[in-house]
N, C-alpha and C positions, 0 to 999 in steps of 0.2 A: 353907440355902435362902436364898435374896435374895427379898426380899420390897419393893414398890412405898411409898412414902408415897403419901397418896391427890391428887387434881391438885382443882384447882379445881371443877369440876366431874365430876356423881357419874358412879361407871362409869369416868372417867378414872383415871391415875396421875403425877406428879410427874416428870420428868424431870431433876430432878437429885437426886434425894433415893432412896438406895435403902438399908432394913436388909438385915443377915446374920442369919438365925435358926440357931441351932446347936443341934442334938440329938444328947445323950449316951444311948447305948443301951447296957445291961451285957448279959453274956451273946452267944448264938447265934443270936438271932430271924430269922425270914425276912423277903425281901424286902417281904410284902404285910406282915408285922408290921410293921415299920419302914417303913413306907406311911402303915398306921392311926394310926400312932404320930405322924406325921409331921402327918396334917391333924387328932390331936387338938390339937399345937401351935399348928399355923395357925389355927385355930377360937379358940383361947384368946388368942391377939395382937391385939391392935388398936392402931394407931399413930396417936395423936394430931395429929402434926404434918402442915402440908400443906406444899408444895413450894413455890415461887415461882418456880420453872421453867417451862415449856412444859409443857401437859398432851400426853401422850402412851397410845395407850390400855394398857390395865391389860391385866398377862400374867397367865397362873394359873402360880403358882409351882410348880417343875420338882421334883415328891416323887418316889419311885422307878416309885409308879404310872404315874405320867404319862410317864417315860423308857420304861416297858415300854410302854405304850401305840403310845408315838413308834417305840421300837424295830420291834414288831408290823405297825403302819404302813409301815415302810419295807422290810419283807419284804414284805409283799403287793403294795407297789408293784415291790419287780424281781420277784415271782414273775407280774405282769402285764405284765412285760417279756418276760421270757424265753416268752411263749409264743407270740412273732414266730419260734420255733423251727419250729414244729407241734407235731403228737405224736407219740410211739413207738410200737414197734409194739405197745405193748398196747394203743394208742385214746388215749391216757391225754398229758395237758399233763403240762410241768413246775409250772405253778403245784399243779396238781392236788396232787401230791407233795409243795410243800413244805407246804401247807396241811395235811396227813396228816403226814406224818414230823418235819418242823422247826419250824414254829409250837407245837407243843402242849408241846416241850421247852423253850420260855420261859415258858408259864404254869406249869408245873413246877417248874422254877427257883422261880419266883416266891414259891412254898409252901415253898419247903425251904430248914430255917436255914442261913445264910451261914457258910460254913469246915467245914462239914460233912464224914465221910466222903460222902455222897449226895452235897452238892454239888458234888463234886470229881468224882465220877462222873456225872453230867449233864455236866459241862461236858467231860470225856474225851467222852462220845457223842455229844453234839453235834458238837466238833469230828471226830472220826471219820466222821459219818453227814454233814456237810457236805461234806466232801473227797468219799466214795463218790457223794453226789448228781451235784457238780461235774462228777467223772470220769463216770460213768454219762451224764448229758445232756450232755457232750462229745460221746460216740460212737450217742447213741439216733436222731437226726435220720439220720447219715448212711446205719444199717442201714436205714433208713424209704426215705430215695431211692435205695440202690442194689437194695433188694428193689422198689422200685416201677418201675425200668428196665425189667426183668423182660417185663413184654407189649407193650411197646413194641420191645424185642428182638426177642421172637419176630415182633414185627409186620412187623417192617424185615427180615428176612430169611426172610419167607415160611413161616415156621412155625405150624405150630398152636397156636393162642390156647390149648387146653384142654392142652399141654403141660408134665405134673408136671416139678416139681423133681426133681434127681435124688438118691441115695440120703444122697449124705454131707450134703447141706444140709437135707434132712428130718431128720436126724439131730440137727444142730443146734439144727436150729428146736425140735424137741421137747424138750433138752434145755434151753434158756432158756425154753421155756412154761412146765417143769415147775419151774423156780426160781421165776417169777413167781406160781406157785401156793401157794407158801410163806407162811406168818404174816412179819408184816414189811415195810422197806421194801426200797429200795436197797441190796446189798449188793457185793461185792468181786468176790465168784462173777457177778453181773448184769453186771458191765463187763467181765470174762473171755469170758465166753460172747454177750454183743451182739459183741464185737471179732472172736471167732473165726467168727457169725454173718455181719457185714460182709464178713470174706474171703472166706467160702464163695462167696456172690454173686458177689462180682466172680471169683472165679476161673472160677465154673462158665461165667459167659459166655464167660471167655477160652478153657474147653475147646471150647467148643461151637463158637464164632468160628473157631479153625484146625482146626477138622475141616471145617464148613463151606467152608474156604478150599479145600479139594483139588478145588472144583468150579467152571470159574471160566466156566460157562456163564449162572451168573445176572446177569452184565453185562448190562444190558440200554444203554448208553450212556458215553462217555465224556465228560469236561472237558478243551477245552484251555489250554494253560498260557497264563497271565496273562501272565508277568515274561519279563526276558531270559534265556537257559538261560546255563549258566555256562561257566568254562571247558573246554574238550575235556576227556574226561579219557586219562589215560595207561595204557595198558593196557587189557583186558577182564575179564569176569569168568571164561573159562577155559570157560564151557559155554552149552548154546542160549539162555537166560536171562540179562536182567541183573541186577545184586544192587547195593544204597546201596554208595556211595563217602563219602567225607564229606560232613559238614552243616555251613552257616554260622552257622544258628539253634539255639538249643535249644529244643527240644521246648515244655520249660515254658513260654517265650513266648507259646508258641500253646494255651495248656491257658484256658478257656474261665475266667474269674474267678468268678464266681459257680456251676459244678460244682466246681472245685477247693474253693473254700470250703464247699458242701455237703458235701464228702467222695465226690465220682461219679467213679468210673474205671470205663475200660472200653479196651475193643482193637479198635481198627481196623482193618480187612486190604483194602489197596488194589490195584486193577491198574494198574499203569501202564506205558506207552508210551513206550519208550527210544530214540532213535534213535542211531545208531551213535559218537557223537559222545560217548555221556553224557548225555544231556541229556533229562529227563522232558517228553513234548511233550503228553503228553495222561493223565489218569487216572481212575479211578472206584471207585467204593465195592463192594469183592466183597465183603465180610460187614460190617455195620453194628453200630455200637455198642450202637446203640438211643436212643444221643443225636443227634437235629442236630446239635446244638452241636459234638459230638466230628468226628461225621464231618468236617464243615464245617473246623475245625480241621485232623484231618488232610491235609485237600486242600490248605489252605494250606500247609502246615507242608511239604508233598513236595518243593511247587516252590523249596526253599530247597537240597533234596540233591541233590549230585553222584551218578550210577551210573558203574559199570562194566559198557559192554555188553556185550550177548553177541557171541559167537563162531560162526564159522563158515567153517572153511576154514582157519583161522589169522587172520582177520581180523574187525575189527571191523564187526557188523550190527544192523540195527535188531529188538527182542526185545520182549516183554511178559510181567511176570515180577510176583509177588507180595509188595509191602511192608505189615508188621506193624508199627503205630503203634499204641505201648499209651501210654495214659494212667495215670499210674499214683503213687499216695502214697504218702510215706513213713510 
């Protein structure tokens, strides 16, 4: 331990003057032993000499208490970071968690002699239950906003607010309730089942979205195009419909940065207004994501694709026909 000479004034310390105190411990003692042990030494020191230095103020010398201390400290400070996350869907922060599962395994530590079999096993479960935390509040927020899409979907396409989930995502849900019902914390199984949770959602919208889409009386207006349309295209698309030709854009570009980063996908299903040329002149939203954000996107993202009009006669005519713009993570 480096310990201060004392400075000219009391309360102060020396600044150019510092001892080393060095403690022999035999044996296995734990850390808070070798603590106690540590400020009987300090207690029993006293350093005669003063500094002729700059006084500087006086540190409390760094025993293993005081690094646990500091350590302790600096978990609580990112477990009050990370709860700029939200919470999951059990209600619940992440500080919440680490205050419960990871805190309590360094006062632990703290008790148990050093080289221990125990302590060798604390520090395995620690590191284990840290990794499971990580990953687990990796994927807890995004199950949180794609299940909160949810009445905002049914909102945007005219659905009944009081419409259940459907069979395979109850299924889910009930199988991650019943883990979170368990003695314990964060486990392997919890980031299995939030992940396979997350899918369900986005999938169930994408069922529901192209079923929706075989209806495409709910237009109730269209967008016209912003940009200049591109060039003719060659060819048609062979029947009364036109269907995407190629795109100059990708998609990702137009993927909303802050849903992307939340973890929000969803599918888009547009009408759009082809004229015979290829050229998307006008479009709108026939089944919603349930995001602005998304829809919004898609509508940009259209007028960047080439179509293949439709046909009639053998010849190229102006069509209005159904584009599927998923949003969608790896």
């Amino acid at each position: 331990m480096s310990v201060q000479a004392p400075g000219t004034k009391a309360g102060s310390a020396s600044s150019d003057v510092i001892y080393t105190l060095s403690l022999r411990i035999d044996g296995r003692p734990s850390p808070e032993q070798i603590s106690a042990d540590q400020a009987t030494a300090l207690q029993a020191t006293l350093i005669l000499e003063h500094g002729v230095g700059q006084d500087v103020a006086a540190a409390k010398p760094a025993t293993l208490s005081v690094e646990l201390d500091a350590s302790l400290k600096k978990i609580q400070e990112g477990s009050k970071r990370c709860e700029g996350i939200g919470r999951d869907i059990r209600g619940r922060l992440c500080s919440e968690d680490i205050e419960q599962y990871l805190a309590p395994l360094y006062q632990t530590a703290f008790r148990t002699p050093i080289g221990t079999a125990a302590a060798n096993d604390l520090r395995t479960t620690f590191t284990e239950r840290a990794r499971i935390f990580q990953d687990y509040w990796r994927v807890a927020p995004t199950v949180v906003h794609n299940r909160d899409l949810w009445r905002p979907f049914l909102s945007h396409n005219h659905l009944s607010e009081d419409t259940a989930h459907d069979a395979a995502v109850q299924a889910v849900e009930s199988n991650l309730h019943a883990l979170f019902g368990k003695d314990g914390g964060p486990a392997d199984d919890w980031v299995g089942e939030s992940e396979a949770l997350n899918r369900a959602y986005v999938n169930e919208r994408r069922r529901m979205a192209r079923k929706l889409a075989s209806d495409p009386s709910t237009v109730t207006s269209y967008r016209p195009r912003k940009s200049a349309c591109p060039a003719a295209a060659v060819g048609t698309s062979g029947t009364e419909k036109p269907r995407p030709g190629t795109v100059s854009r990708s998609l990702a570009e137009f993927y909303p940065h802050d849903l992307r980063v939340s973890g929000v996908e969803g599918l888009v299903v547009l009408s759009v207004k082809v004229n015979s040329s290829g050229c998307a002149m006008e479009a709108a939203v026939l089944v919603s994501s349930g995001s602005n954000e998304l829809d919004e996107a898609a509508l940009s993202w259209v007028e960047t694709a080439s179509f293949l009009p439709a046909e009639k006669g053998g010849k190229p005519v102006e069509g209005t026909g159904p584009v599927a713009v998923n949003f969608s993570l790896d």
